[in-house]
N, CA, C and O atoms as a CHARMM CRD file, in Angstrom:
* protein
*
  228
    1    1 UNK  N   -130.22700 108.25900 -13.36700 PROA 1      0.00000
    2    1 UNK  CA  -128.83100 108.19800 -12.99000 PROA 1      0.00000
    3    1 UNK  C   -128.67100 108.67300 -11.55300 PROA 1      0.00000
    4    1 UNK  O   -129.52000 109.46100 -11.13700 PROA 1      0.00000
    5    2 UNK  N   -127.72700 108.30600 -10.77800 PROA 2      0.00000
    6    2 UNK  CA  -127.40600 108.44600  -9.30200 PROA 2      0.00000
    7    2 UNK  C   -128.15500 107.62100  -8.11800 PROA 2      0.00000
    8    2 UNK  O   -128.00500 107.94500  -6.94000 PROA 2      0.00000
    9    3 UNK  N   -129.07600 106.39100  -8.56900 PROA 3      0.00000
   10    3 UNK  CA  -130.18000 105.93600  -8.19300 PROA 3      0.00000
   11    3 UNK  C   -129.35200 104.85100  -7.93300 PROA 3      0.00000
   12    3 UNK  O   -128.74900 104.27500  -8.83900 PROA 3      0.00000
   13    4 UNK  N   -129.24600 104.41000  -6.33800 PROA 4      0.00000
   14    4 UNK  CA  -127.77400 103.06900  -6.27700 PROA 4      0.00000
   15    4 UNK  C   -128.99500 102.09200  -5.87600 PROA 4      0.00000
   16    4 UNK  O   -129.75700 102.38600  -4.95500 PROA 4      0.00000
   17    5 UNK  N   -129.12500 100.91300  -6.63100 PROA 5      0.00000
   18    5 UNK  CA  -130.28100  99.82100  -6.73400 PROA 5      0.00000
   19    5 UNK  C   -129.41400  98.58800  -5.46400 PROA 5      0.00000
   20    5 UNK  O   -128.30400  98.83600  -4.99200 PROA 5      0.00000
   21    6 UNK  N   -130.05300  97.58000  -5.19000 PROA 6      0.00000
   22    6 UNK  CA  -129.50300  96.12700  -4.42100 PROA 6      0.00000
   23    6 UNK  C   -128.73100  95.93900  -4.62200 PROA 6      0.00000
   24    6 UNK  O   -127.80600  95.72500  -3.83900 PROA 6      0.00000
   25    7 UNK  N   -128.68600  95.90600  -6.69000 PROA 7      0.00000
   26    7 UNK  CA  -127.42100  95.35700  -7.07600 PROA 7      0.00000
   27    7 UNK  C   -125.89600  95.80000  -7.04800 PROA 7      0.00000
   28    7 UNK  O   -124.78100  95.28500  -7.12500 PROA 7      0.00000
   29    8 UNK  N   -126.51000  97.10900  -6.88800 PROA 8      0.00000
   30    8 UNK  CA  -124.81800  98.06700  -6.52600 PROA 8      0.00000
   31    8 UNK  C   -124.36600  97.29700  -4.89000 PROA 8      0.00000
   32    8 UNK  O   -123.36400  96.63500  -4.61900 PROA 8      0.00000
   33    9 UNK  N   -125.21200  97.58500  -4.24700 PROA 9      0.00000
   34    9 UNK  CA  -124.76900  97.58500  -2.74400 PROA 9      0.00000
   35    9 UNK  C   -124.21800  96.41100  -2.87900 PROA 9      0.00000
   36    9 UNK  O   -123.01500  96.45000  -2.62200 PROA 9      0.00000
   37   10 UNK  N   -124.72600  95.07200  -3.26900 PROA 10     0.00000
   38   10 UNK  CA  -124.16100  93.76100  -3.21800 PROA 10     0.00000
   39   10 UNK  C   -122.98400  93.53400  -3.54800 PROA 10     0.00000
   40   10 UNK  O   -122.04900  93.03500  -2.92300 PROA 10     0.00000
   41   11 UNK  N   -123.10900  94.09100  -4.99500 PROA 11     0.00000
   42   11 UNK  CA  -121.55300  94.40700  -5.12500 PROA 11     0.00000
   43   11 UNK  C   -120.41800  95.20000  -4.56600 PROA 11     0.00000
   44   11 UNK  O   -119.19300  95.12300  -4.66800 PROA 11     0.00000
   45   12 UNK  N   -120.83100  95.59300  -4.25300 PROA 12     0.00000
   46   12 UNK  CA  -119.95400  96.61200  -2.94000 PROA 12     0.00000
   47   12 UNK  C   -119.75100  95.97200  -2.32300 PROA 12     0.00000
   48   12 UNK  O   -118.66000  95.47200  -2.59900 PROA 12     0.00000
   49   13 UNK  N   -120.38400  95.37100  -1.07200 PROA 13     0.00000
   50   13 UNK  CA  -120.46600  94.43300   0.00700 PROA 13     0.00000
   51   13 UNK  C   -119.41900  93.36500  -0.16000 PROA 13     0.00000
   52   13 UNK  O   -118.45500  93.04600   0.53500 PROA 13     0.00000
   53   14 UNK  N   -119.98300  92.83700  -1.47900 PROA 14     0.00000
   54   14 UNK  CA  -118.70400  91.55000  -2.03400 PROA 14     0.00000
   55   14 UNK  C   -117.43100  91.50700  -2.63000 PROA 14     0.00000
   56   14 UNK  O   -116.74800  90.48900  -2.74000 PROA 14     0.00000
   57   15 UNK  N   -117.05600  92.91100  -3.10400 PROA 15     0.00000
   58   15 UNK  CA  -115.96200  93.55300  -3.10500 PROA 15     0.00000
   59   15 UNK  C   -114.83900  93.30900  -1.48900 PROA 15     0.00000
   60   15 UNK  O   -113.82100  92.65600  -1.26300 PROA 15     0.00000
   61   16 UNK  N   -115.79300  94.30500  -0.59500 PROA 16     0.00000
   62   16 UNK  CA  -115.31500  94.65800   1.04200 PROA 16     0.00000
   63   16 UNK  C   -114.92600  93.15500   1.54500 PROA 16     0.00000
   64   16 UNK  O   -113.91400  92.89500   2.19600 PROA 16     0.00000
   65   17 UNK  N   -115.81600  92.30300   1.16800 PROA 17     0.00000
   66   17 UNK  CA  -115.54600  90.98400   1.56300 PROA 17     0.00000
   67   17 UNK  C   -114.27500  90.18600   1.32800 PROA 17     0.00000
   68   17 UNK  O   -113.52500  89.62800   2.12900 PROA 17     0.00000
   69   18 UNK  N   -114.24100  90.29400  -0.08100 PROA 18     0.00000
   70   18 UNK  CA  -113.15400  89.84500  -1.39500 PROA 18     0.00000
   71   18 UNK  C   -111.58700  90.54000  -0.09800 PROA 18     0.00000
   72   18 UNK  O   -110.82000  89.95100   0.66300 PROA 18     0.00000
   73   19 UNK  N   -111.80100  92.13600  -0.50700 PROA 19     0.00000
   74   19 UNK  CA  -110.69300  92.34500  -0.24700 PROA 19     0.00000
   75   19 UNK  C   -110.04800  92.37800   1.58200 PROA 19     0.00000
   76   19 UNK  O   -108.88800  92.25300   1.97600 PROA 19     0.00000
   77   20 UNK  N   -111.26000  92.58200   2.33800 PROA 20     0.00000
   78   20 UNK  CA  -110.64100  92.63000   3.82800 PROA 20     0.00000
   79   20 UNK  C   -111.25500  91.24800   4.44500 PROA 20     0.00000
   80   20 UNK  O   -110.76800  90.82000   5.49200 PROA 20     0.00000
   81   21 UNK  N   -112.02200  90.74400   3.98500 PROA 21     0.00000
   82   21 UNK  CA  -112.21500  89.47700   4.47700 PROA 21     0.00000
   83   21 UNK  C   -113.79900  88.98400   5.46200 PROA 21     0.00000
   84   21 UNK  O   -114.36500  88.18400   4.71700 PROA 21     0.00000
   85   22 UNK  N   -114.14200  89.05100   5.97900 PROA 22     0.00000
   86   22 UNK  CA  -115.29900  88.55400   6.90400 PROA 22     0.00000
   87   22 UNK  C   -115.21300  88.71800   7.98100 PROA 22     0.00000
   88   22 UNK  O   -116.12400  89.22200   8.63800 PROA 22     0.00000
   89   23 UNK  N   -113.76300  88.23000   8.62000 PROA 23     0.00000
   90   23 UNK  CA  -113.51400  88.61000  10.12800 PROA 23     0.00000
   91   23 UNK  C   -112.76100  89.73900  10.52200 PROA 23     0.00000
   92   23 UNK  O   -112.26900  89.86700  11.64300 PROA 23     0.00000
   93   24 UNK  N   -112.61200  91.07300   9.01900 PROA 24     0.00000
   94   24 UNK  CA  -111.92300  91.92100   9.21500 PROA 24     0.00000
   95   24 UNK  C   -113.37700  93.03900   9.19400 PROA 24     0.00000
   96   24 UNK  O   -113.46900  94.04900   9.89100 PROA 24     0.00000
   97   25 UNK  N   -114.37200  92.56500   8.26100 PROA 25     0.00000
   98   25 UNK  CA  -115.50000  93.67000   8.38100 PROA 25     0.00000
   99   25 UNK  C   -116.11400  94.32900   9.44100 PROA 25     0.00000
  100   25 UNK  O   -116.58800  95.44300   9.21600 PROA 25     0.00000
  101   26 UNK  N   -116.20000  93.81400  10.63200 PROA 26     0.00000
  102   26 UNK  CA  -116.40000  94.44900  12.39200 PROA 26     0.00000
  103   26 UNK  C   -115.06100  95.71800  12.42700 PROA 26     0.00000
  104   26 UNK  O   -115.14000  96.93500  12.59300 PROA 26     0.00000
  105   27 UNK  N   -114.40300  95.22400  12.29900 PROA 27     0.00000
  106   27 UNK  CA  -113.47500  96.05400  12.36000 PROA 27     0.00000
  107   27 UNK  C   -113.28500  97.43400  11.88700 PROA 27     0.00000
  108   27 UNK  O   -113.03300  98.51000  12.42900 PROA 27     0.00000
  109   28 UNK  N   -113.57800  96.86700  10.21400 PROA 28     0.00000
  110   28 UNK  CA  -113.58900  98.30100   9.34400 PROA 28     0.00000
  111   28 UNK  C   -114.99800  98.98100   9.54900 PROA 28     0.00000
  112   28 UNK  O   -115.25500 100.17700   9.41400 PROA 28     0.00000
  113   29 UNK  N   -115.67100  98.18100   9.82700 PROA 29     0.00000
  114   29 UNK  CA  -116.92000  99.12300  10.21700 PROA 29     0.00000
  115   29 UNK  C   -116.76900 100.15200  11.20900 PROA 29     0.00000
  116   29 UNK  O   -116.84700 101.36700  11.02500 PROA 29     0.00000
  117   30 UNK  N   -116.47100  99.33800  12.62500 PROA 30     0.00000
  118   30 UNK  CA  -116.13700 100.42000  13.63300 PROA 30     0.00000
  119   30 UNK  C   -114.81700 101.16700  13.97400 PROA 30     0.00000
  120   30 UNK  O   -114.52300 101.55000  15.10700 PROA 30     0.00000
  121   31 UNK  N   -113.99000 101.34300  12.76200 PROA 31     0.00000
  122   31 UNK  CA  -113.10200 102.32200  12.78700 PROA 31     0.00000
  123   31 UNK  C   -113.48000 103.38400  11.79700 PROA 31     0.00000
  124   31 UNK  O   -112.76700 104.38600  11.74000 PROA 31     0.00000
  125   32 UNK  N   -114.81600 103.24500  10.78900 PROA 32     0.00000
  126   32 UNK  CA  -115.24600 104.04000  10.31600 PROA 32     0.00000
  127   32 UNK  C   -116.50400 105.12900  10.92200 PROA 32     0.00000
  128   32 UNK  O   -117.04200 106.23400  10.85400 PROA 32     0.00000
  129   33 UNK  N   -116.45900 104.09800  11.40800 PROA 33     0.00000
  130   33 UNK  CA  -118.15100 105.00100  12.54900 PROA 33     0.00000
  131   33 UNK  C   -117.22500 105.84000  13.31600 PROA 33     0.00000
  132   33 UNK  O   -117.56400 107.01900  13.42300 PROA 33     0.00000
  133   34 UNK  N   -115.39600 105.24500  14.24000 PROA 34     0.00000
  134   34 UNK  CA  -114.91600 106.29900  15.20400 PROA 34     0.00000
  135   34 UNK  C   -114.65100 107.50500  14.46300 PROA 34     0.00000
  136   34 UNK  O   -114.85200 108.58400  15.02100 PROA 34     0.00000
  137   35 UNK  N   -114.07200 107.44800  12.85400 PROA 35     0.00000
  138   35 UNK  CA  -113.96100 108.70200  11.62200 PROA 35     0.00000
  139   35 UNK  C   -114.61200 109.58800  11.79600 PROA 35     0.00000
  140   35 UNK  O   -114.28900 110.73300  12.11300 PROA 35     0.00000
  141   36 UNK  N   -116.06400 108.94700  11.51900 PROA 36     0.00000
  142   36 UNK  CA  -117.33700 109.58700  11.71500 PROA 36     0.00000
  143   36 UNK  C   -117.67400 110.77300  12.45500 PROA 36     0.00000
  144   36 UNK  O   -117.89400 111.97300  12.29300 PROA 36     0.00000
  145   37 UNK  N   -117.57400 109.34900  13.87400 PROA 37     0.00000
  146   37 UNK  CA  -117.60100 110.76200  15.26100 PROA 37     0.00000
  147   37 UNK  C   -117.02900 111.32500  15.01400 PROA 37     0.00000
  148   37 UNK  O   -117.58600 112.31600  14.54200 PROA 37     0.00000
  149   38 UNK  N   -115.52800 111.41500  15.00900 PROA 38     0.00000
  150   38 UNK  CA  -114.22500 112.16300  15.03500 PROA 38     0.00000
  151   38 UNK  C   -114.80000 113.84700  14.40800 PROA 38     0.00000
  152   38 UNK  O   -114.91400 114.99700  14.83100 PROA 38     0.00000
  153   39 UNK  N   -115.05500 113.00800  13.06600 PROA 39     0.00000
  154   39 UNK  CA  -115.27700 114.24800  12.23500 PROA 39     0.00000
  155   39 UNK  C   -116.66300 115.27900  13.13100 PROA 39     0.00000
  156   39 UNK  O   -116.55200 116.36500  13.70000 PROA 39     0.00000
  157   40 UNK  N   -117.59900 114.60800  12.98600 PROA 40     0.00000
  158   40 UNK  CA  -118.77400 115.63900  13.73600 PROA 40     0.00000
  159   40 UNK  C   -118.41800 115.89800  14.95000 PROA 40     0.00000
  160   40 UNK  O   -118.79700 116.98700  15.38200 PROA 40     0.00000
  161   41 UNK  N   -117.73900 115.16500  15.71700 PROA 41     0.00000
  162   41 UNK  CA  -116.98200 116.08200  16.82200 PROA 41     0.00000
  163   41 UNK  C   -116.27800 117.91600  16.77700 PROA 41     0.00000
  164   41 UNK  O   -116.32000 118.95700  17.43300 PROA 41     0.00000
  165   42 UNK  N   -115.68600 117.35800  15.54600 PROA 42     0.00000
  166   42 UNK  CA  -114.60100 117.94200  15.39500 PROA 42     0.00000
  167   42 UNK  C   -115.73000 119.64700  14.50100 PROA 42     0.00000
  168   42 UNK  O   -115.50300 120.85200  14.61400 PROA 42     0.00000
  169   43 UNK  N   -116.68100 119.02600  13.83600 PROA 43     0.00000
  170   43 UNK  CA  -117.60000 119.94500  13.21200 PROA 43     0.00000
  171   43 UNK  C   -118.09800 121.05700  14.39700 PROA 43     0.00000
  172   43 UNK  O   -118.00300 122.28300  14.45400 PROA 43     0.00000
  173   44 UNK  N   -118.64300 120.09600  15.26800 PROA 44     0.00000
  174   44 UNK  CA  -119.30600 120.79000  16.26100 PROA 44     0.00000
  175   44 UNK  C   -118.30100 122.20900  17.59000 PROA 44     0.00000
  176   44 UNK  O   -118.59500 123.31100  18.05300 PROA 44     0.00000
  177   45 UNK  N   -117.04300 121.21400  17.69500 PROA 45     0.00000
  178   45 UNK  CA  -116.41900 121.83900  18.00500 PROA 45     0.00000
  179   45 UNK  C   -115.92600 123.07700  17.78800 PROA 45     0.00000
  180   45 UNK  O   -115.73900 123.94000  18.64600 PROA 45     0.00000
  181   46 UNK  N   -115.61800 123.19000  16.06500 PROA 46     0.00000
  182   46 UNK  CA  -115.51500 124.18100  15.63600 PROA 46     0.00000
  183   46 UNK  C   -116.44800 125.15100  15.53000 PROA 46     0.00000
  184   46 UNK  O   -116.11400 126.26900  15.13700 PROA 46     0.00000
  185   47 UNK  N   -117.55400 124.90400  15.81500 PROA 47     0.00000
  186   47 UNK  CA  -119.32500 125.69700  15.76800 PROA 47     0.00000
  187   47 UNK  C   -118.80200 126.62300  16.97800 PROA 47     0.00000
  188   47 UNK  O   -118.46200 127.80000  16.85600 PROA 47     0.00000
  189   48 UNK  N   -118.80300 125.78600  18.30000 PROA 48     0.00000
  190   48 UNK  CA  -118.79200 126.29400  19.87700 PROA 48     0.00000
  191   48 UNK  C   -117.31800 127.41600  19.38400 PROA 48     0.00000
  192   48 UNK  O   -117.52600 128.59800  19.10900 PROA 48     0.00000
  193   49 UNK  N   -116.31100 126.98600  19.35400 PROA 49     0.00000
  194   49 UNK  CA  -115.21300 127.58700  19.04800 PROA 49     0.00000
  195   49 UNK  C   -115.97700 129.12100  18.04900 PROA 49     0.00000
  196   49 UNK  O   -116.08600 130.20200  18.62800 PROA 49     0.00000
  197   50 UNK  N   -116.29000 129.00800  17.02000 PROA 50     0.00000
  198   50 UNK  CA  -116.56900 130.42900  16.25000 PROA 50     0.00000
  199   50 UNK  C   -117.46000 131.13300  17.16300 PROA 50     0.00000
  200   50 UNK  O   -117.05600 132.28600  17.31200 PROA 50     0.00000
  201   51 UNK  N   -118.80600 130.81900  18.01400 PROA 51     0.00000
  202   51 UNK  CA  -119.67300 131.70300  18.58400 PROA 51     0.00000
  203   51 UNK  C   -119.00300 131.90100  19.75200 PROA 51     0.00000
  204   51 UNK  O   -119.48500 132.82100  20.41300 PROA 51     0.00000
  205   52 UNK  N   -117.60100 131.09900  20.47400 PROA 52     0.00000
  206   52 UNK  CA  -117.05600 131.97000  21.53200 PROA 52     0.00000
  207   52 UNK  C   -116.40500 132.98900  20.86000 PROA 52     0.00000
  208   52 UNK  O   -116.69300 134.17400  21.02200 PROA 52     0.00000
  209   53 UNK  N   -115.38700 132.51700  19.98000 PROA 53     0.00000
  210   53 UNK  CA  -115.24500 133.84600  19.45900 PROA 53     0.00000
  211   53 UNK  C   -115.68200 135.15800  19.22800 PROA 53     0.00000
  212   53 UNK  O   -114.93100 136.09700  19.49300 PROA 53     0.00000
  213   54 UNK  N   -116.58600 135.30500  18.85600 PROA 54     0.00000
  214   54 UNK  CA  -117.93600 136.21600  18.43900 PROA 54     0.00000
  215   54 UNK  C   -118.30700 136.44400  19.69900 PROA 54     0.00000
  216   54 UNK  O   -118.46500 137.65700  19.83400 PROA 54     0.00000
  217   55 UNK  N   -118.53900 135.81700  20.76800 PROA 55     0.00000
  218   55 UNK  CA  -118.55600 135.99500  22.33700 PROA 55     0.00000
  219   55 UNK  C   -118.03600 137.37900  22.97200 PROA 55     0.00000
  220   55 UNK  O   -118.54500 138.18700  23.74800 PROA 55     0.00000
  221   56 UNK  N   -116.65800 137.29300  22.22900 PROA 56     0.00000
  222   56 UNK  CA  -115.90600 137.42400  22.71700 PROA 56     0.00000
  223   56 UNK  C   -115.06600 138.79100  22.30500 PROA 56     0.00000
  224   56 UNK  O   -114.17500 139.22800  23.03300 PROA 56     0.00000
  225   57 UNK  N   -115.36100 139.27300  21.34200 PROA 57     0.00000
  226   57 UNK  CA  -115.57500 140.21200  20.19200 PROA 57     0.00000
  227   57 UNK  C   -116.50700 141.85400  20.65000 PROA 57     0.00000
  228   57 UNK  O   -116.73600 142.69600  19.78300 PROA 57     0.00000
């Protein structure tokens, strides 16, 4: 159990397809990758932010 085989992904894939379309998938891809950054930006940021703190202390 938790072991995601071809057949999951395919179906997934053909789902994403079904519902946003083919010429919408570029799209949702790279507004998920900017999430992404966003977020580990936002991770890292908060890293620098706590050890100035502690800097600072």
């Amino acid at each position: 159990m938790g072991n995601i085989g071809i057949w999951q992904i395919v179906l997934v894939l053909l789902v994403f397809m079904l519902l946003f379309g083919a010429g919408k998938l570029p799209q949702v891809a790279a507004d998920l990758a900017k999430g992404v950054r966003g977020f580990k930006r936002e991770l890292n940021g908060g890293e620098e932010a706590a050890a100035d703190n502690v800097k600072q202390s």
